[in-house]
C-alpha positions in Angstrom: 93.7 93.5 46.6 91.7 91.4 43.9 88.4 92.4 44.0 86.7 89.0 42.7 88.8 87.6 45.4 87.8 89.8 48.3 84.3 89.3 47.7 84.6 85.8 47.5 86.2 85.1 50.7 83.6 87.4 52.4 81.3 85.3 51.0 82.7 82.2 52.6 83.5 84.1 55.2 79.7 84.9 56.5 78.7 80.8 56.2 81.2 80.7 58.9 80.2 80.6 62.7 81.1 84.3 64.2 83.7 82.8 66.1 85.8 81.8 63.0 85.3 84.6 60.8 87.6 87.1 59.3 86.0 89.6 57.0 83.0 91.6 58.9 82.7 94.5 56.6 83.1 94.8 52.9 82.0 97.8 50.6 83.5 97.3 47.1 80.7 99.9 45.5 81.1 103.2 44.4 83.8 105.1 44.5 84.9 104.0 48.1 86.0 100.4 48.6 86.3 99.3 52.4 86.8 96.4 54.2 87.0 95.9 57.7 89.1 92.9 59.3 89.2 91.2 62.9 89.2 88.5 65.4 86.6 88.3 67.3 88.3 87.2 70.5 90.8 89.6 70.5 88.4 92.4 69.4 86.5 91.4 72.7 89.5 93.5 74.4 88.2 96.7 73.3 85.1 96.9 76.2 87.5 96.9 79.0 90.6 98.8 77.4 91.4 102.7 77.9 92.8 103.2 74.7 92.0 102.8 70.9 95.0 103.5 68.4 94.4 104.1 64.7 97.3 103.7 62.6 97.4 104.3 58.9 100.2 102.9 57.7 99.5 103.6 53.9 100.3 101.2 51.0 101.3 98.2 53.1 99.2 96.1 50.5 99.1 96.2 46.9 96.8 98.2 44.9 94.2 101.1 45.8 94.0 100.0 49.2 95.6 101.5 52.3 95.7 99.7 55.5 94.8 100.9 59.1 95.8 99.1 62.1 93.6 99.3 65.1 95.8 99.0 68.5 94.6 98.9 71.9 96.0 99.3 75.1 95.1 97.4 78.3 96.0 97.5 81.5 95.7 94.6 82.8 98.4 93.6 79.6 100.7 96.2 80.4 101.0 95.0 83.9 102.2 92.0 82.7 104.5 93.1 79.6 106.9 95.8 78.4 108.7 96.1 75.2 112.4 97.6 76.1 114.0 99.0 72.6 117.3 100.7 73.0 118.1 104.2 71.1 120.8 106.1 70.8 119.3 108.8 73.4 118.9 106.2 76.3 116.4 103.6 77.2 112.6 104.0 75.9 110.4 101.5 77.4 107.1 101.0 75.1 103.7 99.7 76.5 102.4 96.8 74.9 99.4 97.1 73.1 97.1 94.4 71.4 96.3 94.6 67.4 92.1 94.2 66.9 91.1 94.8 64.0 92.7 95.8 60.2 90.7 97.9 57.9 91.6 98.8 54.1 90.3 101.8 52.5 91.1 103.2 48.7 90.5 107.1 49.9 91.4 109.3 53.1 88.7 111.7 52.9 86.7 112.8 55.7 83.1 110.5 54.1 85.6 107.7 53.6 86.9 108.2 57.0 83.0 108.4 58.5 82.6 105.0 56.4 85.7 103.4 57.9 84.7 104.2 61.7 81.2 103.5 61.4 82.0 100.2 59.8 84.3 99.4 63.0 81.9 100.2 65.4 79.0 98.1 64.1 81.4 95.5 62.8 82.6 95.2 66.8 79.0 95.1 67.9 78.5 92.0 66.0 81.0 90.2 66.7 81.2 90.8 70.3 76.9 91.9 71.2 78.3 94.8 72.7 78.1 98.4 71.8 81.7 100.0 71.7 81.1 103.0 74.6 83.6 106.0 75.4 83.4 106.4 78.9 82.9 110.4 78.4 79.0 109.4 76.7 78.7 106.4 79.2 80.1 106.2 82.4 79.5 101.9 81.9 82.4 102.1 79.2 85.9 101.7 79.9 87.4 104.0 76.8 88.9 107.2 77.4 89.9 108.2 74.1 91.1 107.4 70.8 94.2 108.1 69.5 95.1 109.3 65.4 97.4 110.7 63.5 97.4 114.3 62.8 95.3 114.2 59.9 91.7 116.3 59.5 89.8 114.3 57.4 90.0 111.2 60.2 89.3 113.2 63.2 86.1 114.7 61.5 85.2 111.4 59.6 85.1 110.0 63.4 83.0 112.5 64.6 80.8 111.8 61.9 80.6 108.2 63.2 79.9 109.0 66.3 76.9 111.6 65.6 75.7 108.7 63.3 75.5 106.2 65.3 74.3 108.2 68.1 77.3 106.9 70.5 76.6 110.2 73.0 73.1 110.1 74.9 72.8 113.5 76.3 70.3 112.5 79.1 73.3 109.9 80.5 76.5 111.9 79.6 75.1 115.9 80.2 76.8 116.6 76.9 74.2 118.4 74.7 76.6 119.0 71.6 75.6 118.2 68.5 78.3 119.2 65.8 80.4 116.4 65.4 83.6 118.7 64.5 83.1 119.7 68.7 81.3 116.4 69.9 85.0 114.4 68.6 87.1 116.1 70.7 85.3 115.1 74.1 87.7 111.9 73.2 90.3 112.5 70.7 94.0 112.5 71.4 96.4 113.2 68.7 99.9 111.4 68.1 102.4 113.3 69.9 105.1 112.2 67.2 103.1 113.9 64.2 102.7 117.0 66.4 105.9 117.2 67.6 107.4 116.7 64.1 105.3 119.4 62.5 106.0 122.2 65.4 109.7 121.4 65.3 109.9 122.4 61.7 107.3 125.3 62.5 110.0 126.6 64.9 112.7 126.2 62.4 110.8 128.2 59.7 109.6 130.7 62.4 113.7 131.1 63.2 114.3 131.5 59.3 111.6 133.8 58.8 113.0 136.4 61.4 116.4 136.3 60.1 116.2 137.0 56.9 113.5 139.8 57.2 116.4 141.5 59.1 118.2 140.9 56.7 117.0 140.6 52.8 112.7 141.5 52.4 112.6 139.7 48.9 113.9 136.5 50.9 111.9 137.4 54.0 108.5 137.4 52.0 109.7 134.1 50.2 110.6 132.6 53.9 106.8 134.1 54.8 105.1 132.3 52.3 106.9 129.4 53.4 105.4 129.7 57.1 102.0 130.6 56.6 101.7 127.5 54.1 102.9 124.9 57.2 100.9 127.1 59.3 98.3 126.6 57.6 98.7 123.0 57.1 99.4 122.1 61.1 96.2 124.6 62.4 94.2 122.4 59.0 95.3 119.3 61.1 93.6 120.2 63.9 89.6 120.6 64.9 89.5 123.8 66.8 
């Protein structure tokens, strides 16, 4: 993405009225470069969904930047729409869910991350007057949780956010945790497909590692080595 060009647009973008523009959040110094994206009438959705999806697709742009899609679901939508997709295992029937908000990033760390969901979160505010609320800090908000992908440094850049912005009032919610590592998972749900994906090759290393210690040590500690570095890699995944 062309820098000169992104900040010009942004530019342009904030002579605009709210209702027409695109660009809410740009950050282009240091070393992390951000920008968040979003309709404002769509991103109205978000105060009475149940769900908000984050999903990095990485390097659908060209450049430094990777892309993050922000999905929610709705009720009131799904009522009135299903997406039927055929496999070869049988019929899967998908809820529909409502794109929001787009937000490009150069790094996945977990400040970058922090950066990236506090951005959303004010960005939304603006555009809409309304604080985003998870229902778990303020029984008035309709969100239940929010849904990544197994990666650390999101999970505990969200938390971040949250501490931040002060999103949990412990007089309201009765939730007097401060760490955000512990605070994040009060709402946090984790892809099912990333999860399942890891555990399954877990189980097929765990499988390996047993047969060849019966049968060859040199190969059984190779076959160890093996396991404790996915181990370590699934258990680094999650915030326990």
């Amino acid at each position: 993405m062309c820098r000169t060009g992104i900040v010009d647009q942004y530019e342009q973008d904030q002579k605009l009225s709210p209702d027409e523009r695109y660009i809410w959040h740009l950050r282009m110094e240091g070393d992390i470069k951000l920008a968040v994206t979003m309709n404002p009438t769509l991103v109205a959705l978000i105060h009475t969904a149940q769900y908000l999806v984050g999903d990095y697709t990485f390097k659908r742009v060209n450049g430094e930047l990777d892309e993050c899609e922000f999905v929610i679901w709705h009720a009131k939508m799904n009522e009135r729409e299903l997406r039927i997709i055929i496999s070869v295992d049988g019929l899967l029937i998908f809820k529909s869910g409502v794109t929001i908000a787009r937000l490009y990033c150069n790094s996945a760390t977990r400040e970058a991350f922090g950066y990236a969901f506090e951005a959303l979160f004010t960005s939304i505010e603006k555009a809409t007057h309304q604080q985003v609320k998870f229902k778990v800090f303020d029984k008035s908000g309709h969100l239940l949780a929010i849904l990544l992908d197994m990666e650390a440094a999101q999970v505990q850049g969200l938390g971040d956010a949250v501490v931040r912005l002060r999103m949990n009032n412990p007089a309201t919610s009765g939730i007097h945790e401060t760490d955000p590592d512990v605070l994040v998972q009060f709402f946090i749900k984790l892809c099912t497909v990333h999860f399942e994906r890891h555990v399954h090759v877990l189980t097929i290393l765990t499988l390996s590692l047993i047969a060849m210690t019966q049968t060859d040590r040199r190969a059984g500690r190779g076959a160890w080595q093996k396991y404790r570095s996915v181990s370590q890699q699934i258990s680094g995944t999650l915030i326990t």
